[in-house]
PDB file of N, CA, C and O in Angstrom:
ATOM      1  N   UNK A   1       0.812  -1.191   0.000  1.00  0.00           N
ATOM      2  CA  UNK A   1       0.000   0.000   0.000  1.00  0.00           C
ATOM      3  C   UNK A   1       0.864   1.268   0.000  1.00  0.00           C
ATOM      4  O   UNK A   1       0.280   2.350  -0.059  1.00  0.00           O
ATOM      5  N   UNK A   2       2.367   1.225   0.069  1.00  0.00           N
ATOM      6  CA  UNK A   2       3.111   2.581   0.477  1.00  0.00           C
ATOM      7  C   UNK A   2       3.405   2.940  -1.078  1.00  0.00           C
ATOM      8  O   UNK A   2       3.988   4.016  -1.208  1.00  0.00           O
ATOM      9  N   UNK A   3       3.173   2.388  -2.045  1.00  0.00           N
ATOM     10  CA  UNK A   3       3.502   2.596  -3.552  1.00  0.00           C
ATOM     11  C   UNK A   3       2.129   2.578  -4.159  1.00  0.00           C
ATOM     12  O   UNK A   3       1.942   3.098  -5.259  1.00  0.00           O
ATOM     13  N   UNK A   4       0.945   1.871  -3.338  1.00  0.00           N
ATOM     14  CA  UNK A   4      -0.313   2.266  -4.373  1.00  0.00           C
ATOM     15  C   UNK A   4      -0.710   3.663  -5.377  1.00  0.00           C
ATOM     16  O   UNK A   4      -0.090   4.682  -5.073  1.00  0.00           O
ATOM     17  N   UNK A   5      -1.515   3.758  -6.333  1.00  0.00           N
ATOM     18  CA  UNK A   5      -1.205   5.087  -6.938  1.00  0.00           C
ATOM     19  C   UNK A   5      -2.438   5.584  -6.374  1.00  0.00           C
ATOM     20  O   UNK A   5      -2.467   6.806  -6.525  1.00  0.00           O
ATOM     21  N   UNK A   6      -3.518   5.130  -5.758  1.00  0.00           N
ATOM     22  CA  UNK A   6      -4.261   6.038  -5.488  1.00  0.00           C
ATOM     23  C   UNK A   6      -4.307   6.622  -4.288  1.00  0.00           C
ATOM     24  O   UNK A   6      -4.046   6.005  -3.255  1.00  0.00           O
ATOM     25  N   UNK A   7      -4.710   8.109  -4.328  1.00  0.00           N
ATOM     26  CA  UNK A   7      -4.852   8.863  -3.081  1.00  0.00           C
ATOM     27  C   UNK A   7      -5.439   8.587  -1.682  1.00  0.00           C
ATOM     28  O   UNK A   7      -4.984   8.907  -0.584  1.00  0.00           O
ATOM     29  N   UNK A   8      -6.484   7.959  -1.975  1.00  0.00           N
ATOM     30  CA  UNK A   8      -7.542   7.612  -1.003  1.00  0.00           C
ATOM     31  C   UNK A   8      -6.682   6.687  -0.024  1.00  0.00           C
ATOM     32  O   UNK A   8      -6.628   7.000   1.165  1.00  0.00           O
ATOM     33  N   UNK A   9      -5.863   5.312  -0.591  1.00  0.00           N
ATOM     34  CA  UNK A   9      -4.857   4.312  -0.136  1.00  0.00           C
ATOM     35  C   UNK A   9      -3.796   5.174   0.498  1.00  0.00           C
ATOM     36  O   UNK A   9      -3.069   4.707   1.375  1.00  0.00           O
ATOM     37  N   UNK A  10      -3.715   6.098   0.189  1.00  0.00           N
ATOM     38  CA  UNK A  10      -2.270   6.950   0.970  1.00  0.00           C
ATOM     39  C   UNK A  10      -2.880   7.615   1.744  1.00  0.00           C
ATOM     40  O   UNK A  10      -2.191   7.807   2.745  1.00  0.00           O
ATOM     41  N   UNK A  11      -4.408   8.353   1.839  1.00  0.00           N
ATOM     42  CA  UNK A  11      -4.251   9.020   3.340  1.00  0.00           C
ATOM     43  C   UNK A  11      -5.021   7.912   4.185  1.00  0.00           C
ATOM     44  O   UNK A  11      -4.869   8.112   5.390  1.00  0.00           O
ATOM     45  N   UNK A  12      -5.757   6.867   3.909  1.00  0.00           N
ATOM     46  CA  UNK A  12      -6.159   5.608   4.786  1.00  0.00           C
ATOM     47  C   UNK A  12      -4.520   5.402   5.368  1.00  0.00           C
ATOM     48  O   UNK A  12      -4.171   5.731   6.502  1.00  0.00           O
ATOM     49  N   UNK A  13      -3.656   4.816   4.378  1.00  0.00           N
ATOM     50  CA  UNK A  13      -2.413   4.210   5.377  1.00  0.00           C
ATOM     51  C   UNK A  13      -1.905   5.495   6.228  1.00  0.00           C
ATOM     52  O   UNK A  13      -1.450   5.411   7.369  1.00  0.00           O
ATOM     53  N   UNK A  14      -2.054   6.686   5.499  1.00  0.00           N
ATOM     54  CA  UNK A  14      -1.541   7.595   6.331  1.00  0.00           C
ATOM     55  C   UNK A  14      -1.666   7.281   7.933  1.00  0.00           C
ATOM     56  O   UNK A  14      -0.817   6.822   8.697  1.00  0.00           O
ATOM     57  N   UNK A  15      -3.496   7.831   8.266  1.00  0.00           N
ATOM     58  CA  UNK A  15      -4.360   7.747   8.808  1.00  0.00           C
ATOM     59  C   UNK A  15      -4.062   6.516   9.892  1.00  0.00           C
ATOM     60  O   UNK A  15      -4.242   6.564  11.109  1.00  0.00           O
ATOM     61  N   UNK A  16      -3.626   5.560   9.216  1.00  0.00           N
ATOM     62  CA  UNK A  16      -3.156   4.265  10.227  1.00  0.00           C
ATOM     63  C   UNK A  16      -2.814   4.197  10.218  1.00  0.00           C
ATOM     64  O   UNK A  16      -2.985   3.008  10.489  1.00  0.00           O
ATOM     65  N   UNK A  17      -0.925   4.335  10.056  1.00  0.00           N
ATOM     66  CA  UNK A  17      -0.039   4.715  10.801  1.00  0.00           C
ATOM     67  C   UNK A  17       0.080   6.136  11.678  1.00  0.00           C
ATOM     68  O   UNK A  17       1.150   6.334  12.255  1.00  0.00           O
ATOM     69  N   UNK A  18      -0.901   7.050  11.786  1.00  0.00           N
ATOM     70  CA  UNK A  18      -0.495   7.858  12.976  1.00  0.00           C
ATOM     71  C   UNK A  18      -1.588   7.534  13.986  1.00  0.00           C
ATOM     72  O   UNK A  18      -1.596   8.102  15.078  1.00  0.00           O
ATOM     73  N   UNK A  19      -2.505   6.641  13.650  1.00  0.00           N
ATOM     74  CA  UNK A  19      -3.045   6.200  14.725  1.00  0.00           C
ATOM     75  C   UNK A  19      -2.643   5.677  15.509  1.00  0.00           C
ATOM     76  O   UNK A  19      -2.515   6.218  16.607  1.00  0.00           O
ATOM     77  N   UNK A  20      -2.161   4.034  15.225  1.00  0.00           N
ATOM     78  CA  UNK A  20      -0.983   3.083  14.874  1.00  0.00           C
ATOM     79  C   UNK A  20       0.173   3.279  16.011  1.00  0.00           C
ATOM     80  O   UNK A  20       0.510   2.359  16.756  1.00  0.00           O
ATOM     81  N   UNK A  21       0.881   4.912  16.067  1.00  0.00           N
ATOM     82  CA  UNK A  21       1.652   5.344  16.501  1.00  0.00           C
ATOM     83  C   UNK A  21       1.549   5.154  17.961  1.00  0.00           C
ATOM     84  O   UNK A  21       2.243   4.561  18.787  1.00  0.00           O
ATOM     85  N   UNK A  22       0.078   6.091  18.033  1.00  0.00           N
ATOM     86  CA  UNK A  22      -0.352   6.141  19.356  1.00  0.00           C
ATOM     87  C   UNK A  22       0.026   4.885  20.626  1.00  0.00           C
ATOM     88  O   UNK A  22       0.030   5.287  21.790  1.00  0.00           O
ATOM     89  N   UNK A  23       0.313   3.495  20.375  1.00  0.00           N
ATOM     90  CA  UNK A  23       0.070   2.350  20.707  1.00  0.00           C
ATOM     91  C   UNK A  23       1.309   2.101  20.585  1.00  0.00           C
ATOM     92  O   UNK A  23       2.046   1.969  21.563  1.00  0.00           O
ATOM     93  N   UNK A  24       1.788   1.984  19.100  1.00  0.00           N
ATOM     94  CA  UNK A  24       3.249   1.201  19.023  1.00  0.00           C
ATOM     95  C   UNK A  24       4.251   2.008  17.972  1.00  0.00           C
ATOM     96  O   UNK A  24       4.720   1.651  16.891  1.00  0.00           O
ATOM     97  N   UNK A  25       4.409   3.424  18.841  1.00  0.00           N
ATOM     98  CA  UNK A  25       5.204   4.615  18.114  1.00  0.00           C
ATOM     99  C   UNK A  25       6.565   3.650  17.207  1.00  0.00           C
ATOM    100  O   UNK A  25       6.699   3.654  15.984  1.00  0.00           O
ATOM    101  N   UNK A  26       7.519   2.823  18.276  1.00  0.00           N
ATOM    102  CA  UNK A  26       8.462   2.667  17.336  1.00  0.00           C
ATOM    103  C   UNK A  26       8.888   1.924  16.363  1.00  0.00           C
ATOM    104  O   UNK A  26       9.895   1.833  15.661  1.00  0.00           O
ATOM    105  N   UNK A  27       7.361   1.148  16.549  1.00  0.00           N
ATOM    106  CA  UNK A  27       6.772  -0.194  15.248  1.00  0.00           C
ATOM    107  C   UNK A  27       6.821   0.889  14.058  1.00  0.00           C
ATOM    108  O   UNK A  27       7.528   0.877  13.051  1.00  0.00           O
ATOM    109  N   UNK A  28       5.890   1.799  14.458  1.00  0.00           N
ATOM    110  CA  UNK A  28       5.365   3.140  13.148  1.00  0.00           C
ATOM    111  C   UNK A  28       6.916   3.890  12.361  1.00  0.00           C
ATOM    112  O   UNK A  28       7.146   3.876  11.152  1.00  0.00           O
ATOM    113  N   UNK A  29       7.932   4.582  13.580  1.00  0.00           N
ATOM    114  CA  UNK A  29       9.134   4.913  12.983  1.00  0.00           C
ATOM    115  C   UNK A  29       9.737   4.254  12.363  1.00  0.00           C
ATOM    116  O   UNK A  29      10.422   4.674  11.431  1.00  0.00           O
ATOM    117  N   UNK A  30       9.620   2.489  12.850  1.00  0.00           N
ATOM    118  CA  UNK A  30      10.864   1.663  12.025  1.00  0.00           C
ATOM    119  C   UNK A  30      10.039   1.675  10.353  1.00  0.00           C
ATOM    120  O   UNK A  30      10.818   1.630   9.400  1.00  0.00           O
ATOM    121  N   UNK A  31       8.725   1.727  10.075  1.00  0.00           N
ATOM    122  CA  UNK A  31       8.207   1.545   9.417  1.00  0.00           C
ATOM    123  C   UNK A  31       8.750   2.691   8.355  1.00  0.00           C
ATOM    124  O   UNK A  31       9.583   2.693   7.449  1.00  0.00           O
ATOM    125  N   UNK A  32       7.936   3.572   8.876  1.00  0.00           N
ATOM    126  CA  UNK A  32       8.104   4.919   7.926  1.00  0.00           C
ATOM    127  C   UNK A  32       9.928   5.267   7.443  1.00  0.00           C
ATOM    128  O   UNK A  32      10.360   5.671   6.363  1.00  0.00           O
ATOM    129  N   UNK A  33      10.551   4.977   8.504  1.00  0.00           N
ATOM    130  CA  UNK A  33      12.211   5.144   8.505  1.00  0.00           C
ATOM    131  C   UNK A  33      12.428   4.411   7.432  1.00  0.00           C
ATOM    132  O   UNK A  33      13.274   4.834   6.644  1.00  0.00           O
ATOM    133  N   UNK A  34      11.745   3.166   7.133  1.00  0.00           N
ATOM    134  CA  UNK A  34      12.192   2.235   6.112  1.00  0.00           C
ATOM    135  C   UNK A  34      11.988   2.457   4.499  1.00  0.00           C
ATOM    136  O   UNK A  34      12.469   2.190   3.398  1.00  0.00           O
ATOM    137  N   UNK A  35      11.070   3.046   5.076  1.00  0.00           N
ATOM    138  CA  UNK A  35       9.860   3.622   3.136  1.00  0.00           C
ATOM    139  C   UNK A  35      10.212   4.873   3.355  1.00  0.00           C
ATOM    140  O   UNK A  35       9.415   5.511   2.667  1.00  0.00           O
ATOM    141  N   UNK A  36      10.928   5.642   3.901  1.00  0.00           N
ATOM    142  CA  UNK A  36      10.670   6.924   3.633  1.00  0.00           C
ATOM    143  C   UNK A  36      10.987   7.338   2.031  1.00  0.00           C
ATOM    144  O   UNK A  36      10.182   8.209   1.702  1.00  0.00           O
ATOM    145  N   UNK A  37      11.762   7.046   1.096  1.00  0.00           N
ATOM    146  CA  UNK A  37      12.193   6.928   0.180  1.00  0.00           C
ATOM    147  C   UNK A  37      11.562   6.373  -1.041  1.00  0.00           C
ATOM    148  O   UNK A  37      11.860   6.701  -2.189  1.00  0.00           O
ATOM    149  N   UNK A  38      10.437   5.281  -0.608  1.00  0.00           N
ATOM    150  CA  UNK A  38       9.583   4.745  -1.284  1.00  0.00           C
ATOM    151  C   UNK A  38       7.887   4.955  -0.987  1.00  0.00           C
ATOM    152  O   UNK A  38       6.912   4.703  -1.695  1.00  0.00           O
ATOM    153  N   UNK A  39       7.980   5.398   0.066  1.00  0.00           N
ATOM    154  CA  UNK A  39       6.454   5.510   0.043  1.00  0.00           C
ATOM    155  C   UNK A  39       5.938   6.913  -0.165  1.00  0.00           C
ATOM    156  O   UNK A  39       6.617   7.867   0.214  1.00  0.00           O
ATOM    157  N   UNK A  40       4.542   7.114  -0.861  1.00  0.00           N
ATOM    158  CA  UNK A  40       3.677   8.361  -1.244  1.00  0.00           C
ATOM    159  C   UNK A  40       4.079   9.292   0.137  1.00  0.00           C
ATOM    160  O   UNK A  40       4.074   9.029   1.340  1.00  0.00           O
ATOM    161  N   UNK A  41       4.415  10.467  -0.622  1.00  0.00           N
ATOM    162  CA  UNK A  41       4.877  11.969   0.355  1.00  0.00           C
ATOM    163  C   UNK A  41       3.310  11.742   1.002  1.00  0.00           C
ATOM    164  O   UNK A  41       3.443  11.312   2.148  1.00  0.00           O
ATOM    165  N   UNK A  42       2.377  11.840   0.766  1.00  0.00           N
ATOM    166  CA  UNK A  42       1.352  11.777   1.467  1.00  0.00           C
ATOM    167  C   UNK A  42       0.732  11.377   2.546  1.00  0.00           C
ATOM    168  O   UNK A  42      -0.062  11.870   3.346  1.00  0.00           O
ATOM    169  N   UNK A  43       1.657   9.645   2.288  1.00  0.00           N
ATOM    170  CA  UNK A  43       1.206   8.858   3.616  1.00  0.00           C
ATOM    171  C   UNK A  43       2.180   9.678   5.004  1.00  0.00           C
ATOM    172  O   UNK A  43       1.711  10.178   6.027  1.00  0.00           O
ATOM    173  N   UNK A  44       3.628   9.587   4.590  1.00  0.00           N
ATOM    174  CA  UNK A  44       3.972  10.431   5.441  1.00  0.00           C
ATOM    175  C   UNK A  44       3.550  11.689   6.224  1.00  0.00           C
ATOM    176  O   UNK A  44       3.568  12.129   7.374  1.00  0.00           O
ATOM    177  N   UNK A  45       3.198  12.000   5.095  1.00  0.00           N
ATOM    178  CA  UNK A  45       2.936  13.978   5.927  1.00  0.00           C
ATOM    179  C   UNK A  45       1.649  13.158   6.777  1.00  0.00           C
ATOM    180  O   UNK A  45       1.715  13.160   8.006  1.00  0.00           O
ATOM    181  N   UNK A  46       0.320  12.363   6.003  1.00  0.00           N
ATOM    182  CA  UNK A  46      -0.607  12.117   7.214  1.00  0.00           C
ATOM    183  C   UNK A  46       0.005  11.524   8.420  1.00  0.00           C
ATOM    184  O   UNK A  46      -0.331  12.095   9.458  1.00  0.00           O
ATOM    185  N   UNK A  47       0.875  10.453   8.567  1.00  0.00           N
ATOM    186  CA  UNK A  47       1.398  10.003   9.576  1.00  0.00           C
ATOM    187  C   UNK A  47       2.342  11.121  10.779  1.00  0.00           C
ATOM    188  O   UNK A  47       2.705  11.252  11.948  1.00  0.00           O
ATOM    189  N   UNK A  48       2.350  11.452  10.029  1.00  0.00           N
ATOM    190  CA  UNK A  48       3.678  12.508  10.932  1.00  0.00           C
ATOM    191  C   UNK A  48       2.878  13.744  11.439  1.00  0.00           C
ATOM    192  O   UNK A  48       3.584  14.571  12.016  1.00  0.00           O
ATOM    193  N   UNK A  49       1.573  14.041  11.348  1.00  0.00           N
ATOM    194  CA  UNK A  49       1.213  15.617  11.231  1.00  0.00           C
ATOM    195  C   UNK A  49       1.084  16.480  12.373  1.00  0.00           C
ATOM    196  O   UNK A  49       0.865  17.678  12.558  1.00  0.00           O
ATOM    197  N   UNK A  50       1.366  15.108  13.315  1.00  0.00           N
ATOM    198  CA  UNK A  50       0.795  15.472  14.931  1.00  0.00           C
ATOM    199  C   UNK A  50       2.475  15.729  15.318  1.00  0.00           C
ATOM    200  O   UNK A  50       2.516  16.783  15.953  1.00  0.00           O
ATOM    201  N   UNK A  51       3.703  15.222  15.186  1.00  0.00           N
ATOM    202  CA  UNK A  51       4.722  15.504  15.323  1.00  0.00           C
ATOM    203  C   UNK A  51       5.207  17.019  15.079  1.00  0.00           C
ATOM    204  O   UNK A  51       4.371  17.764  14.568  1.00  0.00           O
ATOM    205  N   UNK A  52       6.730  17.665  15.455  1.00  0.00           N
ATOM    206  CA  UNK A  52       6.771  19.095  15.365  1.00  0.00           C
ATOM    207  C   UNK A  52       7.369  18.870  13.888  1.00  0.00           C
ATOM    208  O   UNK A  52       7.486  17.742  13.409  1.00  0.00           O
ATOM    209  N   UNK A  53       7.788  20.213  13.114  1.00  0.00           N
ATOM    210  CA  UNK A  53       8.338  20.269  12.185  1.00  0.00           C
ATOM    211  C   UNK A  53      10.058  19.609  12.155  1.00  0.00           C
ATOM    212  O   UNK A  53      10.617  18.999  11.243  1.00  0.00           O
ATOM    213  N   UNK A  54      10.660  20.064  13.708  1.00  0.00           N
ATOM    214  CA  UNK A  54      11.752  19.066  13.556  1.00  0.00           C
ATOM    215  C   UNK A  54      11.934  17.248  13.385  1.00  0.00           C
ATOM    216  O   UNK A  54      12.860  16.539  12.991  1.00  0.00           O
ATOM    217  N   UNK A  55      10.545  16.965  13.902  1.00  0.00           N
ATOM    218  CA  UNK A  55      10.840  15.084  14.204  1.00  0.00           C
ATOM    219  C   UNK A  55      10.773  15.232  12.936  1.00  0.00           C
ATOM    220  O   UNK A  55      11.813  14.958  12.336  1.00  0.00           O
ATOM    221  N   UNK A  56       9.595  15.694  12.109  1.00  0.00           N
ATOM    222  CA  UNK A  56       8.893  15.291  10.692  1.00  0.00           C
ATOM    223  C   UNK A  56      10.453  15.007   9.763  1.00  0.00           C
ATOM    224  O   UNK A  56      10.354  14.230   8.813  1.00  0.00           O
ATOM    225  N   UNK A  57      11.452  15.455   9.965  1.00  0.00           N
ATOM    226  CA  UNK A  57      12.540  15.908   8.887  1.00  0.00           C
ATOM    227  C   UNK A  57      12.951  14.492   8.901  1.00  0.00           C
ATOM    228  O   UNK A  57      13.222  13.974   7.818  1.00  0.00           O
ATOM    229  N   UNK A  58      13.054  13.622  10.256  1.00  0.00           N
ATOM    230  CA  UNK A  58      13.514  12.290   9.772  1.00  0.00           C
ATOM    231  C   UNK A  58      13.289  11.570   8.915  1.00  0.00           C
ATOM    232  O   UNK A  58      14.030  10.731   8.402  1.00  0.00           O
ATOM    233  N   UNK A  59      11.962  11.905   8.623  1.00  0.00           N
ATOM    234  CA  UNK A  59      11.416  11.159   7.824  1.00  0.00           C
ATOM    235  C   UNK A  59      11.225  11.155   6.156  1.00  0.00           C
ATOM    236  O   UNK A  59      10.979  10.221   5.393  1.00  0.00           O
ATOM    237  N   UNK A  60      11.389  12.237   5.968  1.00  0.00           N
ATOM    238  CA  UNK A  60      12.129  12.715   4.810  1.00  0.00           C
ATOM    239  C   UNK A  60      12.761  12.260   3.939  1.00  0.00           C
ATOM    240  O   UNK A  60      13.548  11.447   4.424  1.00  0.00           O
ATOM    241  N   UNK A  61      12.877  12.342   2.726  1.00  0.00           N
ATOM    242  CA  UNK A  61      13.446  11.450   1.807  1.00  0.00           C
ATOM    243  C   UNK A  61      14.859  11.649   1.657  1.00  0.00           C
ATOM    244  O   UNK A  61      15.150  12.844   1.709  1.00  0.00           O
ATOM    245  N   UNK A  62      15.707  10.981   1.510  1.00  0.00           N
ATOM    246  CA  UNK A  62      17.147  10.716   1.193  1.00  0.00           C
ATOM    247  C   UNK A  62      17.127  11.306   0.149  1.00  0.00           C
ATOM    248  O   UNK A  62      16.446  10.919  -0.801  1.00  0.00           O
ATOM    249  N   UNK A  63      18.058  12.624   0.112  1.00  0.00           N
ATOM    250  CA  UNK A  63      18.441  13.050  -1.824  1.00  0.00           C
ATOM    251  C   UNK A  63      18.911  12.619  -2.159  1.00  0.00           C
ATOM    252  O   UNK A  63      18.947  13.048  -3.312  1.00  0.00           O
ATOM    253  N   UNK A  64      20.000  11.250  -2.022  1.00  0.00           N
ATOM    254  CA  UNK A  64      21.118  10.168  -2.124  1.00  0.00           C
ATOM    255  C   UNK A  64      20.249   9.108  -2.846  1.00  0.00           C
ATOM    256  O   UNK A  64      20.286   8.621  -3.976  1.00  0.00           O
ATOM    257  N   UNK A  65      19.532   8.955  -1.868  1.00  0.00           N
ATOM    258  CA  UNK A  65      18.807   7.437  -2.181  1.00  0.00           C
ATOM    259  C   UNK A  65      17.625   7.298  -3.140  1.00  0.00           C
ATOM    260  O   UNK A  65      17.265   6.348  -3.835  1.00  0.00           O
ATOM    261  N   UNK A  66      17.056   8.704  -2.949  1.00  0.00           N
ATOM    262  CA  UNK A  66      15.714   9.042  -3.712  1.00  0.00           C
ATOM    263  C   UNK A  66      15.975   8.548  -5.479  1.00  0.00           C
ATOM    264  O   UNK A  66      15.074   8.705  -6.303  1.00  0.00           O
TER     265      UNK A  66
END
């Protein structure tokens, strides 16, 4: 689902992973840490939105790797 093309699939996973978080935050980081590079900017920004602007940067895509 982190490569699906439709929108709706990226803010649902969004959506559940920052729920997700709530419960099992560093299940959610290893997750997102892993795809950051591959998964829709979207799901991220929904997952992350409750975080400050500094955590959000981890998550961020690699200009290396991208």
């Amino acid at each position: 689902m982190m490569t699906d093309p439709e929108r709706v699939v990226h803010q649902g996973t969004g959506w559940f992973l920052r729920e997700l978080w709530k419960v099992h935050p560093l299940l959610v980081e290893d997750i997102l840490y892993k795809h950051r590079n591959t998964a829709a900017r979207l799901i991220i920004q929904y997952a992350t939105e409750k975080l400050s602007k500094e955590e959000r940067l981890r998550f961020r895509k690699d200009k290396r790797g991208a």
